[in-house]
ROSE-304009 format. One record per atom (N, C-alpha, C): x, y, z; residue in three letters. Coordinates in steps of 0.05 Angstrom, whole numbers, padded with zeros to 5 digits, always signed. Example, Ala and Ser with C-alpha at 12.3 -4.5 7.8 and 13.67 -1.06 7.14 Angstrom:
<rs>
+00264-00114+00156ALA;+00246-00090+00156ALA;+00264-00066+00156ALA;+00257-00045+00142SER;+00273-00021+00143SER;+00258+00001+00157SER;
</rs>
This chain:
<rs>
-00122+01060+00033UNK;-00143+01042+00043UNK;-00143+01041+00073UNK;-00169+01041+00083UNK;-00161+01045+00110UNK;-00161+01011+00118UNK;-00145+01016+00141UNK;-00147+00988+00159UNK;-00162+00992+00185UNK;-00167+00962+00189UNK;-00180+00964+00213UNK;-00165+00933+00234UNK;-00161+00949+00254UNK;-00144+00934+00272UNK;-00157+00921+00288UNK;-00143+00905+00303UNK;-00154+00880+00319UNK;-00168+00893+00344UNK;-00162+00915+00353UNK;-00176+00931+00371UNK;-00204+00943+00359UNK;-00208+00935+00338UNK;-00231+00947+00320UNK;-00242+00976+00309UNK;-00207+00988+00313UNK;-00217+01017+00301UNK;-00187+01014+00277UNK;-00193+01048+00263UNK;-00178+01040+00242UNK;-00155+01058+00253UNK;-00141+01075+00224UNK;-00120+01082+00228UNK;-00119+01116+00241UNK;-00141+01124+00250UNK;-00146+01152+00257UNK;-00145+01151+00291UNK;-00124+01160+00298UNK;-00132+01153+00325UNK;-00138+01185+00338UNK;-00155+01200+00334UNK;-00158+01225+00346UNK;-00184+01240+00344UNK;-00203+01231+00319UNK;-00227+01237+00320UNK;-00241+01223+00334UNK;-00257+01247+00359UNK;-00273+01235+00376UNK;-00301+01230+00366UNK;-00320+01214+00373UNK;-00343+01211+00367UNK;-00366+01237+00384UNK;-00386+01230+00382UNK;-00405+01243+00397UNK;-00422+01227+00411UNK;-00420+01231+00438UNK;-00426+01219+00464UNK;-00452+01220+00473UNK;-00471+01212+00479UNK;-00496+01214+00498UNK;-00495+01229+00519UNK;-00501+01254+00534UNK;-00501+01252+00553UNK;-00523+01240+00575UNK;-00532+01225+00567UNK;-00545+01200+00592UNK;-00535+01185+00598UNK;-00521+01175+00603UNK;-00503+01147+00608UNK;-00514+01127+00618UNK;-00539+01133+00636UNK;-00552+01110+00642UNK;-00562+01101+00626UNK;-00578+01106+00600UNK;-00587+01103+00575UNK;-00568+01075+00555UNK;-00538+01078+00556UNK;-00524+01070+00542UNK;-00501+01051+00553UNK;-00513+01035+00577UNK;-00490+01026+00589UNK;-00494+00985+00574UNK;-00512+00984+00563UNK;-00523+00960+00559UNK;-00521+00937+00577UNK;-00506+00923+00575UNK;-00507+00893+00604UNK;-00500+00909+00629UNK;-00481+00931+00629UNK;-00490+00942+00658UNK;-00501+00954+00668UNK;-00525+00974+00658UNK;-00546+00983+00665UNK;-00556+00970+00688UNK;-00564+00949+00690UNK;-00576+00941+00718UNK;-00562+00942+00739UNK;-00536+00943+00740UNK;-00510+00947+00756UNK;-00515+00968+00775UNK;-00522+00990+00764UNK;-00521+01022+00772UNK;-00540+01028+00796UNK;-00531+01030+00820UNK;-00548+01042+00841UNK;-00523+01034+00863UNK;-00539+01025+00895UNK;-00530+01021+00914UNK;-00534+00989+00925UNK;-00521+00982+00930UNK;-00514+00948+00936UNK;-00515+00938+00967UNK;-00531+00914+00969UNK;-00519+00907+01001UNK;-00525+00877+00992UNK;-00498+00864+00998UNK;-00503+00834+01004UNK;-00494+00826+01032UNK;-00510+00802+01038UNK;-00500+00788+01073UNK;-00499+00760+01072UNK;-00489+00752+01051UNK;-00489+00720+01048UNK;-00460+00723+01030UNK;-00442+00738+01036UNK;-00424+00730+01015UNK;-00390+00707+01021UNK;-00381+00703+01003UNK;-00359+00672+01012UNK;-00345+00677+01000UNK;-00314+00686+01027UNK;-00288+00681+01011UNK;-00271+00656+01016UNK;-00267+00645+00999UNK;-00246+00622+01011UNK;-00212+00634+01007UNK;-00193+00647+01015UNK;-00169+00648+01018UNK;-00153+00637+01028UNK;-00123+00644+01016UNK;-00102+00622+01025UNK;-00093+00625+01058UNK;-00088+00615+01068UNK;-00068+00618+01097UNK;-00059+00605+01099UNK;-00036+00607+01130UNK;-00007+00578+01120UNK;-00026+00554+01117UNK;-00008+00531+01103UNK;-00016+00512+01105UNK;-00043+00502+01085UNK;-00047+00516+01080UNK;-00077+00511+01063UNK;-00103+00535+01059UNK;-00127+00534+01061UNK;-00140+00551+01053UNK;-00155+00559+01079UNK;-00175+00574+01077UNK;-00191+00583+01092UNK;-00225+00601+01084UNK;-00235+00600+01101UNK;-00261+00611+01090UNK;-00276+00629+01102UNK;-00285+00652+01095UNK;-00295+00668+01113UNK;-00312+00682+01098UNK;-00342+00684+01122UNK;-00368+00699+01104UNK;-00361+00725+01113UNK;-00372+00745+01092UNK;-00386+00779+01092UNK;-00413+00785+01085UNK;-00397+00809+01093UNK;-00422+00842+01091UNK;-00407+00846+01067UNK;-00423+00858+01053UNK;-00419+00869+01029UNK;-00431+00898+01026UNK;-00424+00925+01018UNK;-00440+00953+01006UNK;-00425+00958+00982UNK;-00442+00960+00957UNK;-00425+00962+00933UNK;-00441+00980+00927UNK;-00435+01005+00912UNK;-00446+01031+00901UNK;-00424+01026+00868UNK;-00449+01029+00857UNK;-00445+01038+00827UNK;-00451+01062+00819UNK;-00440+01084+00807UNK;-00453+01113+00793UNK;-00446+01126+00777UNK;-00466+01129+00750UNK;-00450+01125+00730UNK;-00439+01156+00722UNK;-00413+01157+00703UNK;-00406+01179+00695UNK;-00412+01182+00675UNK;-00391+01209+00673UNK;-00405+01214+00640UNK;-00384+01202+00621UNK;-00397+01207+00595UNK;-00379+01182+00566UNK;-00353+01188+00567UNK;-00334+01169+00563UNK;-00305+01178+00567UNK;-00296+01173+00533UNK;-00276+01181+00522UNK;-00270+01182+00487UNK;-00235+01174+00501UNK;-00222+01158+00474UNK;-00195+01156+00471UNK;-00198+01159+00444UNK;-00196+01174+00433UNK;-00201+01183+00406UNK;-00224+01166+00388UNK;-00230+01150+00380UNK;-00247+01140+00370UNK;-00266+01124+00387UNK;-00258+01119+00400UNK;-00262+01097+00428UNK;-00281+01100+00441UNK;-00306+01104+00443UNK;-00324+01122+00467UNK;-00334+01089+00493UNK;-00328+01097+00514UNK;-00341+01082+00538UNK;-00359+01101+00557UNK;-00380+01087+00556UNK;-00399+01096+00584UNK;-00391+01068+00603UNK;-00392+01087+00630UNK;-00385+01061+00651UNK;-00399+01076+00686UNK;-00388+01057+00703UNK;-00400+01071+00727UNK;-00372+01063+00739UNK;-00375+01084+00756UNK;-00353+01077+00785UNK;-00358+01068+00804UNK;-00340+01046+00814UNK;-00354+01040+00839UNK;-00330+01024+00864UNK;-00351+01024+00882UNK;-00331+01031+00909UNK;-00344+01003+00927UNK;-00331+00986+00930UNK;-00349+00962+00939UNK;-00318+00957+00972UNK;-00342+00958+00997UNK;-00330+00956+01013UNK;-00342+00928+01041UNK;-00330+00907+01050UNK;-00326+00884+01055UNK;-00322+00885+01088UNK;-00337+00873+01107UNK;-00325+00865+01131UNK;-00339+00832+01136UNK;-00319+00826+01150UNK;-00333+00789+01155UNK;-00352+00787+01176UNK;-00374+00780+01173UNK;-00389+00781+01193UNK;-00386+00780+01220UNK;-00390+00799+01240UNK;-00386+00801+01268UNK;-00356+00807+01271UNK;-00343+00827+01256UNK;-00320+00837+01261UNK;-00322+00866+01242UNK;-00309+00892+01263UNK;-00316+00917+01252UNK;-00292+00925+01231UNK;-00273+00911+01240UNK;-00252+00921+01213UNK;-00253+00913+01183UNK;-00244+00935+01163UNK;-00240+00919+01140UNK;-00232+00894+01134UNK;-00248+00884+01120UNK;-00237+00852+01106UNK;-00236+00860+01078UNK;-00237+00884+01061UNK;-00236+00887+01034UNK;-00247+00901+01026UNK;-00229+00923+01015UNK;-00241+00949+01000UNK;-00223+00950+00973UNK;-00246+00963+00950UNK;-00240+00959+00927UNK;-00249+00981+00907UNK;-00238+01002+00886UNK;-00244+01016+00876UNK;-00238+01004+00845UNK;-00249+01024+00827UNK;-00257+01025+00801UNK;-00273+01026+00781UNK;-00279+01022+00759UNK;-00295+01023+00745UNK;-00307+01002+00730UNK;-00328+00998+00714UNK;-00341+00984+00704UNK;-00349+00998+00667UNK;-00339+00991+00650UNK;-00343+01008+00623UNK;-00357+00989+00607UNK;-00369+01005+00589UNK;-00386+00991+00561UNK;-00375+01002+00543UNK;-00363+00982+00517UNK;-00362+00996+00498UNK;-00374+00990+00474UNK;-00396+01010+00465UNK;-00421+01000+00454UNK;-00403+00991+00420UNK;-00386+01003+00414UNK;-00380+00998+00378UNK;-00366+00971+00380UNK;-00351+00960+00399UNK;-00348+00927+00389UNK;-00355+00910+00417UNK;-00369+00916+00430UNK;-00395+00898+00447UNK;-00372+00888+00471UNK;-00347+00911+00478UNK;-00333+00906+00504UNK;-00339+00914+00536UNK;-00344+00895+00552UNK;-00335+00895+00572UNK;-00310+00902+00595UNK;-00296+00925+00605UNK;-00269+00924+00617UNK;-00294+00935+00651UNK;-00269+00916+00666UNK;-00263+00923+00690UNK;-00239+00934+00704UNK;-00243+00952+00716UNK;-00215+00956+00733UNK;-00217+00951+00757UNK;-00196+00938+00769UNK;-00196+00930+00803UNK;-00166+00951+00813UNK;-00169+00965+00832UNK;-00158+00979+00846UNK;-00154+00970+00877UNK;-00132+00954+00897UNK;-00137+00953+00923UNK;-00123+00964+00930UNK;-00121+00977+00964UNK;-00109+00991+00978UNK;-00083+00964+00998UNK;-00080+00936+00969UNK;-00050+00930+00975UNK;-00022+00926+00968UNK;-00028+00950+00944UNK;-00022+00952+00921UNK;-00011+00929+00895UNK;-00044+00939+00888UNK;-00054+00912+00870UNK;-00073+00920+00848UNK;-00071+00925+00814UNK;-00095+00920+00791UNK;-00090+00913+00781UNK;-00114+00916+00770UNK;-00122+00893+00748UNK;-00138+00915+00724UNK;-00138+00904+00702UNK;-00157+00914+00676UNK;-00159+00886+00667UNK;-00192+00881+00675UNK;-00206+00853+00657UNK;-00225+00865+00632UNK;-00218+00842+00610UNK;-00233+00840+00590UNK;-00258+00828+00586UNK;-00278+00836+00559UNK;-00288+00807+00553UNK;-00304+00821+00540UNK;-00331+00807+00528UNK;-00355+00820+00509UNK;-00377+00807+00515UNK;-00396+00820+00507UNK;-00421+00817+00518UNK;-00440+00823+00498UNK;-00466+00812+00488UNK;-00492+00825+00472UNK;-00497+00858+00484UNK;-00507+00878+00493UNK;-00524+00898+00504UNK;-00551+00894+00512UNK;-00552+00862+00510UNK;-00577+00860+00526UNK;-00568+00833+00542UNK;-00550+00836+00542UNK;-00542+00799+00558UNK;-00550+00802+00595UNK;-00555+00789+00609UNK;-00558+00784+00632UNK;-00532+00762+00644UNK;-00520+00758+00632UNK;-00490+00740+00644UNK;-00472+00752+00621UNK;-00452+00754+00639UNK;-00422+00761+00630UNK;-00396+00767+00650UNK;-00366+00763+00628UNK;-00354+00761+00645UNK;-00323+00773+00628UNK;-00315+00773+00646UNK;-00283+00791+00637UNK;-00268+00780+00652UNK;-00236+00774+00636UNK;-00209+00762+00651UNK;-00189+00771+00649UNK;-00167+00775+00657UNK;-00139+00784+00657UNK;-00116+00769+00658UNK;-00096+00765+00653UNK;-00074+00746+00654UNK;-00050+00774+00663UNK;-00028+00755+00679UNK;-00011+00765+00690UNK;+00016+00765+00661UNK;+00023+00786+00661UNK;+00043+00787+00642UNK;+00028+00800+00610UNK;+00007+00796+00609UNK;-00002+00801+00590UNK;+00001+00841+00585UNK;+00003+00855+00566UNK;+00005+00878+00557UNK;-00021+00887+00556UNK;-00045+00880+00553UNK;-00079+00882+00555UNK;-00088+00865+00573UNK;-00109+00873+00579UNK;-00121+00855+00607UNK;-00107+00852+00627UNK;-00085+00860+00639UNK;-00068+00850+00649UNK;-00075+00851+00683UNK;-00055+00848+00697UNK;-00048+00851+00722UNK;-00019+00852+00731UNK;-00017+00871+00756UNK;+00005+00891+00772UNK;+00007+00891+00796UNK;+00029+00894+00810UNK;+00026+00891+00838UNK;+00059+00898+00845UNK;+00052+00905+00862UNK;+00079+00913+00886UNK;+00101+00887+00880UNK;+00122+00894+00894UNK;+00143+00871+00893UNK;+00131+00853+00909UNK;+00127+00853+00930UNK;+00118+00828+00960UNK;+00093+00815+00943UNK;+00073+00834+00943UNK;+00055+00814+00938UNK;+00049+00787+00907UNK;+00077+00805+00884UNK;+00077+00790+00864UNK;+00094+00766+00868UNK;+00116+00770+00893UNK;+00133+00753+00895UNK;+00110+00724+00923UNK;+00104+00734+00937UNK;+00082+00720+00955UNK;+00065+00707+00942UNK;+00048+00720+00934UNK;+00018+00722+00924UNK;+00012+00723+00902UNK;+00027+00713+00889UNK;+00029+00722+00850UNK;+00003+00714+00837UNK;-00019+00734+00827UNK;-00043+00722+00811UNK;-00033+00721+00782UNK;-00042+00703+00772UNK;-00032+00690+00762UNK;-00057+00695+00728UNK;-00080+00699+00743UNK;-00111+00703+00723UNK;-00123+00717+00742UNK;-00144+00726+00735UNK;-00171+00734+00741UNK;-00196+00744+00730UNK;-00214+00724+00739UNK;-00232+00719+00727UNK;-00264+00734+00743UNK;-00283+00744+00741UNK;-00307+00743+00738UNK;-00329+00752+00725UNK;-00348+00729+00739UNK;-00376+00727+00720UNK;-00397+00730+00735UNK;-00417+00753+00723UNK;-00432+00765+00738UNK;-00458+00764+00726UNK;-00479+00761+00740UNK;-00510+00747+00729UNK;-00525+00773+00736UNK;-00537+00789+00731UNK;-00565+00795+00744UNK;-00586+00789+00736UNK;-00601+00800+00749UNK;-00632+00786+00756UNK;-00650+00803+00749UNK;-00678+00805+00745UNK;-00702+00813+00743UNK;-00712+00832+00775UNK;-00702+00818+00797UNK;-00722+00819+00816UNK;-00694+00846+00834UNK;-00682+00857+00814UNK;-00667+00870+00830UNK;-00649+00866+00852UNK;-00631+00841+00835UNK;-00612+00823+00848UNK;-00582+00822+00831UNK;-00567+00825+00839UNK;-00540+00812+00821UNK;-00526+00797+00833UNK;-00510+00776+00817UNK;-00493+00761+00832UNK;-00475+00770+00823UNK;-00444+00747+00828UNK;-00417+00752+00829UNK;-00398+00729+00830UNK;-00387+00713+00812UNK;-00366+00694+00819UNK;-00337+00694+00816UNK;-00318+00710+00829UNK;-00302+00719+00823UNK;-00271+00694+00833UNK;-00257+00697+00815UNK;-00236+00673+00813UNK;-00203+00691+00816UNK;-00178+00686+00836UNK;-00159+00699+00823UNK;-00140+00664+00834UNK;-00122+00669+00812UNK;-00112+00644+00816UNK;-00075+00649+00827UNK;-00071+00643+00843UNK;-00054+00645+00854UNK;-00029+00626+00852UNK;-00008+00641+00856UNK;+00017+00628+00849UNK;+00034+00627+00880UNK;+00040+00620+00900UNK;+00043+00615+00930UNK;+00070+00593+00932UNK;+00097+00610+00941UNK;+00116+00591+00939UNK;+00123+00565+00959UNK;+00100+00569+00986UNK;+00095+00549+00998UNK;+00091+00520+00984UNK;+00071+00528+00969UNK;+00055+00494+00956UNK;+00058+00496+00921UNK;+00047+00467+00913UNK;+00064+00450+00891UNK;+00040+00475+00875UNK;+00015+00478+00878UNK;-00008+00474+00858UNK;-00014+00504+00869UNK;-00028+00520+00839UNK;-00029+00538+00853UNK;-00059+00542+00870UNK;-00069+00567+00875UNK;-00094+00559+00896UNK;-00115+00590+00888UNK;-00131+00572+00879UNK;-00157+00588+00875UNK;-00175+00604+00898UNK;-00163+00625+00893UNK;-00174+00647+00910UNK;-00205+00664+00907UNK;-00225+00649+00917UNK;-00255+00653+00910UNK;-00272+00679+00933UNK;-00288+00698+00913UNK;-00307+00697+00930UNK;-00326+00698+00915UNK;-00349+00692+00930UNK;-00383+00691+00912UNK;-00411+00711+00931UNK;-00417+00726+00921UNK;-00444+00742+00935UNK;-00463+00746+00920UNK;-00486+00752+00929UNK;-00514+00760+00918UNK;-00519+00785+00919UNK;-00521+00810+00918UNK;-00529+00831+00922UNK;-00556+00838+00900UNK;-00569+00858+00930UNK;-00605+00869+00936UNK;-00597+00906+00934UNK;-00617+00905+00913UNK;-00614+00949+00896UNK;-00617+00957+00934UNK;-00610+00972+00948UNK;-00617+00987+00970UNK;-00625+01019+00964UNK;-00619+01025+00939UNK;-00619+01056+00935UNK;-00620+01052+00895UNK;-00639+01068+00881UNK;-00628+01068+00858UNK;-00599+01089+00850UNK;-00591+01099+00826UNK;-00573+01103+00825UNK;-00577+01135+00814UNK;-00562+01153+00822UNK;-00556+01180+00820UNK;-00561+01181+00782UNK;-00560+01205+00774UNK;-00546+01213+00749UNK;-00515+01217+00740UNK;-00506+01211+00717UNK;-00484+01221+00716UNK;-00489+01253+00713UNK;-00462+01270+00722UNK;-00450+01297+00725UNK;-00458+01313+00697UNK;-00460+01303+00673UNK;-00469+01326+00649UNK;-00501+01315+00660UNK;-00511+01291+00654UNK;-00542+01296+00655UNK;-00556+01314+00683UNK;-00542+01318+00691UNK;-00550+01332+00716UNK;-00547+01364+00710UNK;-00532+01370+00700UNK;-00512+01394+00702UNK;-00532+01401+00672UNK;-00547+01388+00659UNK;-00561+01400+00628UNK;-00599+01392+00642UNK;-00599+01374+00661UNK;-00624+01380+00675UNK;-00635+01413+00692UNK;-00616+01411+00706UNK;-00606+01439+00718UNK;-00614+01468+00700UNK;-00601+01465+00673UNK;-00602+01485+00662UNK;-00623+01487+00635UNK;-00637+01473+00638UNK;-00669+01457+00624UNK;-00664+01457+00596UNK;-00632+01445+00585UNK;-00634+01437+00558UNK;-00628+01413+00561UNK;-00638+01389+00579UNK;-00652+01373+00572UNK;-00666+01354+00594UNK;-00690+01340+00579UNK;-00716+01325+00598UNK;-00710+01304+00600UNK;-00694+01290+00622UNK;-00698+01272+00636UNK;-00730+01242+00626UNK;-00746+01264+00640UNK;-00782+01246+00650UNK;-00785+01236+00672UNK;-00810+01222+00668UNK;-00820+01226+00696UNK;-00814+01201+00711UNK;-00789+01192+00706UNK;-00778+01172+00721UNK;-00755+01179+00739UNK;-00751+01199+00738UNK;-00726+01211+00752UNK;-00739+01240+00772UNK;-00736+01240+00798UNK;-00740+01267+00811UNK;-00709+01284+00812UNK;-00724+01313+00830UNK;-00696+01325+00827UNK;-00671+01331+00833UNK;-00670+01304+00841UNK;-00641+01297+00853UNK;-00628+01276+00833UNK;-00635+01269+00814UNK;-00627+01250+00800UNK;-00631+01227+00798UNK;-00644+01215+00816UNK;-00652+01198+00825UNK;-00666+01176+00809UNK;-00666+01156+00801UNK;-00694+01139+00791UNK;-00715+01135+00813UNK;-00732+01138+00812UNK;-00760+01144+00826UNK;-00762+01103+00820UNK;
</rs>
C-alpha cells in the first residue's frame, strides 16, 4: 500500500514528473512577481546600541524566471532574484540579497530562499491558493525545514530567532512587502523586531525562462503575440 507522507508525496522518491517548459505560465501567486522592480519609499527599522533605529531606501528587485526544477517527484517553477538596497542619499550598500522564489503547484507551496553577503539563510515556508494575491512564508531558527543559518558572530550577536514575510500584489502593477526577523540581542531583556516594509512599481516586464527561449529559437514552440523576440512580455 502506498503511503503518503506529510511532505505530500509517497514512497517513490525518484520518478520525475513532466515539467512545462513555460514557467511563466505556472508560477501561480507568483506570476505577478516576475519582471524588474523599483521602490523609493521603503522602511527599515534596525537594531543599534542602545535601542533601534530607522532608515528609508532605494530599492531594484529583478525577478526571472527559470526553468522547472524536479527532486524526484517534487516539481517547482520559481524565479530568481537579486534585490539590491541603498538608504536614500548615500551611494553605498545598505542591503543586498539573493535567491529564489518557488511554486509548488501539487500541494499549493510557497518556499523562499534568502541568501546575504553576511553570512546568513534562510528557507521560508508556507501555502497559498494559485490565484491568491496575499501570502506569506516563515522560518524558525533551529528548525530542520524552514529553517535558518548563520556564521558564528552573527548567530551569537544577532540571533534570528523567526522570519517572517507577507507579500500583497496589486492589479495596477504594484507589490508590496512586510518583512519581520526577530531577533535575539544579548544587550537587552526582549528580543527586537527587525522590520522592513516597501511598495514596488513593474519598471521592465520579465525575460523568459532559458528552455522557453532556447525551444522559441528553434520553432518547436509558439510563445504568441504577447511576447517579442527577446523574450520579453510586450
Amino acid at each position: 500500500m502506498s503511503v503518503v507522507h506529510p511532505d505530500g508525496y509517497g514512497d517513490d522518491l525518484f520518478t520525475e514528473p513532466a515539467g512545462d517548459a513555460d514557467t511563466l505560465a505556472n508560477l501561480g501567486p507568483l506570476r505577478p512577481l516576475a519582471g524588474v522592480w523599483h521602490g523609493i519609499r521603503g522602511d527599515d527599522h534596525h537594531p543599534v546600541e542602545g535601542g533601534g533605529d530607522q532608515a528609508l531606501f532605494l530599492e531594484r528587485y529583478v525577478l526571472d524566471p527559470i526553468d522547472f526544477q524536479t527532486n524526484g517527484p517534487q516539481l517547482f517553477y520559481g524565479l530568481r532574484y537579486h534585490t539590491h538596497i541603498n538608504e536614500v542619499g548615500k551611494p553605498e550598500t545598505f542591503h543586498d540579497q539573493v535567491g529564489y522564489w518557488l511554486w509548488e503547484p501539487e500541494t499549493n507551496t510557497i518556499v523562499h530562499t534568502v541568501t546575504i553577503p553576511r553570512g546568513q539563510v534562510v528557507v521560508a515556508g508556507g501555502t497559498a491558493e494559485p490565484d491568491a494575491t496575499e501570502f506569506e512564508v516563515t522560518a524558525t531558527v533551529g528548525s530542520p525545514v524552514y529553517g535558518i543559518s548563520a556564521v558564528p558572530f552573527i548567530d551569537r550577536a544577532f540571533r534570528t530567532m523567526s522570519y517572517r514575510i507577507s507579500v500583497v500584489t496589486n492589479p495596477d502593477d504594484t507589490w508590496s512587502y512586510h518583512e519581520t526577523a526577530v531577533l535575539e540581542i544579548p544587550d537587552r531583556v526582549e528580543p527586537f523586531h527587525h522590520t522592513d516594509t516597501n511598495t514596488l512599481t513593474r519598471v521592465a516586464p520579465p525575460s523568459l525562462n532559458p528552455l522557453s527561449l532556447a525551444l522559441i529559437r528553434d520553432g518547436s514552440l509558439g510563445i504568441g503575440d504577447l511576447r517579442n523576440e527577446s523574450g520579453n512580455l510586450l
